[in-house]
C-alpha positions in Angstrom: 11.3 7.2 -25.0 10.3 9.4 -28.2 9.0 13.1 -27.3 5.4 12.1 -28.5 5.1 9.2 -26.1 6.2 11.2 -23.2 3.7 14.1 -24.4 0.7 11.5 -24.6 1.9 9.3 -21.1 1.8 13.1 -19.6 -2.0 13.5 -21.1 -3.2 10.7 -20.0 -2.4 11.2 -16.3 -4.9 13.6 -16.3 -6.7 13.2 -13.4 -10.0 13.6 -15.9 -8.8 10.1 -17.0 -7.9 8.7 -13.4 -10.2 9.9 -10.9 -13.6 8.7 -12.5 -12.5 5.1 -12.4 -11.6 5.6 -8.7 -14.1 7.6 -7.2 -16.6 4.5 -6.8 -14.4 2.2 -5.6 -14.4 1.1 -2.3 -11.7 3.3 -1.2 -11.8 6.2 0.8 -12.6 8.7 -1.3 -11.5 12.6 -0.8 -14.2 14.8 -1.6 -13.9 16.5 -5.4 -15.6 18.9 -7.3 -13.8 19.8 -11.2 -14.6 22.9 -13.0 -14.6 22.2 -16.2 -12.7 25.4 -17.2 -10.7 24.2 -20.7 -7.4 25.5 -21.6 -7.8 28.8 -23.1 -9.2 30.9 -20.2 -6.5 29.5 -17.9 -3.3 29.9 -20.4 -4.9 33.4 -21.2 -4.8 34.5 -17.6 -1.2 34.4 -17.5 0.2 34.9 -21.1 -2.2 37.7 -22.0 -3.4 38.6 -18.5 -7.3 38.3 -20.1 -9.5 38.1 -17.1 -11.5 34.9 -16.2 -15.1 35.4 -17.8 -17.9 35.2 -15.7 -18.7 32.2 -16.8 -15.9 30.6 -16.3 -15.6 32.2 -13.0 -19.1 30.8 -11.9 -18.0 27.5 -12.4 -15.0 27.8 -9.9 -17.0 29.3 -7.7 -19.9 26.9 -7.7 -17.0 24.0 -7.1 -16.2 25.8 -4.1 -19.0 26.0 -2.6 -19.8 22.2 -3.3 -16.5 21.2 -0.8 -18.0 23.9 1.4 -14.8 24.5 4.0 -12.0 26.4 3.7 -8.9 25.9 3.7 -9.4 23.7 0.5 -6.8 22.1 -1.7 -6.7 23.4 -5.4 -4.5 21.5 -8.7 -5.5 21.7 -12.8 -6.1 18.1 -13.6 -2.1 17.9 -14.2 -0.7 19.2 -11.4 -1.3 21.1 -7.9 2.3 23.2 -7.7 2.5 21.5 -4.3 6.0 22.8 -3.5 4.5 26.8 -3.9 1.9 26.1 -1.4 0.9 28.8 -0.3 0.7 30.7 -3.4 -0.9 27.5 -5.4 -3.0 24.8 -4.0 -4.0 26.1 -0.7 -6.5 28.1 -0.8 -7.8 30.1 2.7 -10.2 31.7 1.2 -12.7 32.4 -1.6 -10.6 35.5 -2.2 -7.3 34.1 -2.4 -8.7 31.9 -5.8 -7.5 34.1 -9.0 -4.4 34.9 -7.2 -3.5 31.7 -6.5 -4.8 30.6 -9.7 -2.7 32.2 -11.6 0.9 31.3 -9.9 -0.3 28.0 -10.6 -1.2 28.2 -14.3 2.7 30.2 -14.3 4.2 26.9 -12.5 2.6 24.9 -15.2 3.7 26.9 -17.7 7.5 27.2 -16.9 7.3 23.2 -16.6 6.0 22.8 -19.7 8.7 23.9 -22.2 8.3 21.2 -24.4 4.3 21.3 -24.8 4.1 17.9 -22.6 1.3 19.5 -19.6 -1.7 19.9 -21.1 -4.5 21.5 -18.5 -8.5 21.5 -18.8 -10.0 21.9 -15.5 -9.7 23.3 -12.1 -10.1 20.6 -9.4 -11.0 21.4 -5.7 -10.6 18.9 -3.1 -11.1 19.0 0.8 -7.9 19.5 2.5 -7.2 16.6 4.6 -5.9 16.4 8.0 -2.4 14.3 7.4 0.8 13.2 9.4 2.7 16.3 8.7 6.2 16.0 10.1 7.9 19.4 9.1 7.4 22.3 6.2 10.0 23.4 3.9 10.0 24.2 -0.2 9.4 28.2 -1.1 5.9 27.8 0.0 6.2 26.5 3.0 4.9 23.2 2.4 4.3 20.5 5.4 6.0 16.9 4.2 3.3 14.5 5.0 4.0 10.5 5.5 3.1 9.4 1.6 3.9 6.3 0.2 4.1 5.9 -3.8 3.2 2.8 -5.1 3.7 0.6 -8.5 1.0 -1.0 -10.3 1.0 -3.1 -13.5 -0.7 -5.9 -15.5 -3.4 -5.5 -12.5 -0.7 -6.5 -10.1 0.7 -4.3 -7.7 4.3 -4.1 -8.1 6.2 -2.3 -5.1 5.4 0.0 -2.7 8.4 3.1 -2.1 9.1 5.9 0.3 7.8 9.1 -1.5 10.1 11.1 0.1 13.9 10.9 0.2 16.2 12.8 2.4 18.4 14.1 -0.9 14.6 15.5 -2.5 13.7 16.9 1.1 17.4 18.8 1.1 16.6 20.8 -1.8 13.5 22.4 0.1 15.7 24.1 2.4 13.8 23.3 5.8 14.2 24.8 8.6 13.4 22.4 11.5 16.8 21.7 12.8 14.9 18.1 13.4 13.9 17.8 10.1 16.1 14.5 9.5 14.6 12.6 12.5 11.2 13.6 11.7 11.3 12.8 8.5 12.8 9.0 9.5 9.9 9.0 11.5 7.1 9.5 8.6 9.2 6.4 7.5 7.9 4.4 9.5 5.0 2.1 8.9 3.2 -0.8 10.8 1.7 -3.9 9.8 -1.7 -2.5 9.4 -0.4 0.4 7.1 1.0 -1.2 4.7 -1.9 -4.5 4.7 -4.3 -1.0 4.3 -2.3 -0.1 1.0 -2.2 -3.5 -0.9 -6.1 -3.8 0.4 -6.8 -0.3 -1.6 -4.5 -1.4 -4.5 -6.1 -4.6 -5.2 -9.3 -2.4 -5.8 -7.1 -0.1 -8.0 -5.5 -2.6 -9.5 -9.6 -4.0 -11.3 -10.0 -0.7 -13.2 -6.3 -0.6 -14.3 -4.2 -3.0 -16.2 -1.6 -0.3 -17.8 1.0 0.5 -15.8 1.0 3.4 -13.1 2.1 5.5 -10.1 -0.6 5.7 -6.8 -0.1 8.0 -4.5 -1.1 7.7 -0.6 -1.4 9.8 2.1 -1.8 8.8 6.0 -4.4 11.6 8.0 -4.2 11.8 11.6 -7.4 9.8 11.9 -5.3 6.8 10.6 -7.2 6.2 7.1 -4.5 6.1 4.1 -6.2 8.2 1.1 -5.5 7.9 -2.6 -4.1 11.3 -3.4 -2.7 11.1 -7.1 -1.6 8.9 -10.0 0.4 9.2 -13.2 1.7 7.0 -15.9 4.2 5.0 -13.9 6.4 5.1 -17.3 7.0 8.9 -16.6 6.8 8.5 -12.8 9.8 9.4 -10.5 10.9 6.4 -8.5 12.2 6.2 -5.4 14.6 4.0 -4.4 13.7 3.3 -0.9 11.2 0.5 -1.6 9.3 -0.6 1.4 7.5 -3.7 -0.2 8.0 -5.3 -3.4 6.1 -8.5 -5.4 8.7 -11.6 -5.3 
């Protein structure tokens, strides 16, 4: 693939481009609220160390206050810096925003060597309650049971383990049960994985290109759209769970 077609795939996963078509679908739906920030104040927080205008500032905060309960879940429209937790897209407080903020922009930024993660918003979403079977990466991150799924020509493709044991290794965790809990968030039923194809049919109307969809289980049983990408510059698994004959 030429650098400029993995530079425009990477802009248009966006989740400016994505979530709009989703968020009236009958899905459920995780409650969002983007700040419409642009680039410059956010790549001038960390390369120049300007300070967020008030402005700017006012729009964050007035996101916040729209999902209304902390802990909240913070990501630009590229990417959350999952794996930094913590210091990223968890945010306890209204106070821990800027801080947070900017190890977030830095993540992006040392990702994005070759110019391909664009970023024009701040997105807050409610933190959701999900089947959390350990934590491990630098920031302490809980591995949830996710699925990521295929979709192409309005057809849903396969449907694969999001997380691997080799992927997992690399985060260093610390539960000396990690393995068998992690086996364990492998695990679906019947009615899990009916639930998926049932949200990716609806997907699958408002998008004929091809694409990665991320899902997450909560506790309360619902599986939630979290995230999608270009599936052409997606990672995928090799554990597939389901896949179209």
């Amino acid at each position: 693939m030429k650098f400029e077609e993995r530079v425009q795939l990477g802009k248009d996963s966006s989740l400016l481009i994505w979530y709009p078509k989703i968020k009236k679908l009958p899905i459920p739906q995780i409650k969002t609220e983007i700040a419409d920030t642009g680039f410059k104040p956010l790549y001038n927080l960390v390369r120049s160390n300007t300070p967020l205008s008030d402005e700017v500032k006012n729009k964050l905060y007035k996101a916040m206050e729209k999902i209304g309960k902390y802990p909240m879940f913070m990501r630009t429209d590229q990417a959350s810096g999952k794996h930094n937790w913590k210091r990223t897209c968890y945010i306890e407080s209204k106070n821990a925003l800027q801080k947070n903020l900017a190890t977030l922009i830095e993540e992006h930024e040392m990702q994005n060597m070759a110019g391909e993660l664009g970023y024009e918003a701040v997105i807050f979403r409610e933190l959701l309650d999900l089947e959390t079977g350990f934590n491990c990466f630098y920031g302490d991150f809980p591995v949830n049971k996710e699925v990521r799924c295929f979709i192409k020509n309005g057809k849903v493709e396969s449907i694969r383990n999001y997380w691997v044991k080799k992927a997992v290794e690399e985060g260093d965790p610390k539960d000396k049960y990690w393995k068998i809990k992690l086996e364990k968030l492998k695990k679906y039923s019947k009615n899990d994985l009916e639930e998926i194809r049932e949200q990716l049919k609806e997907v699958c109307k408002v998008f004929k290109e091809y694409w990665s969809v991320d899902f997450a289980k909560a506790k309360n049983g619902i599986w939630y759209l979290i995230d999608m990408a270009r599936g052409e510059v997606s990672y995928q698994s090799e554990e597939i769970i389901w896949k179209m004959e």
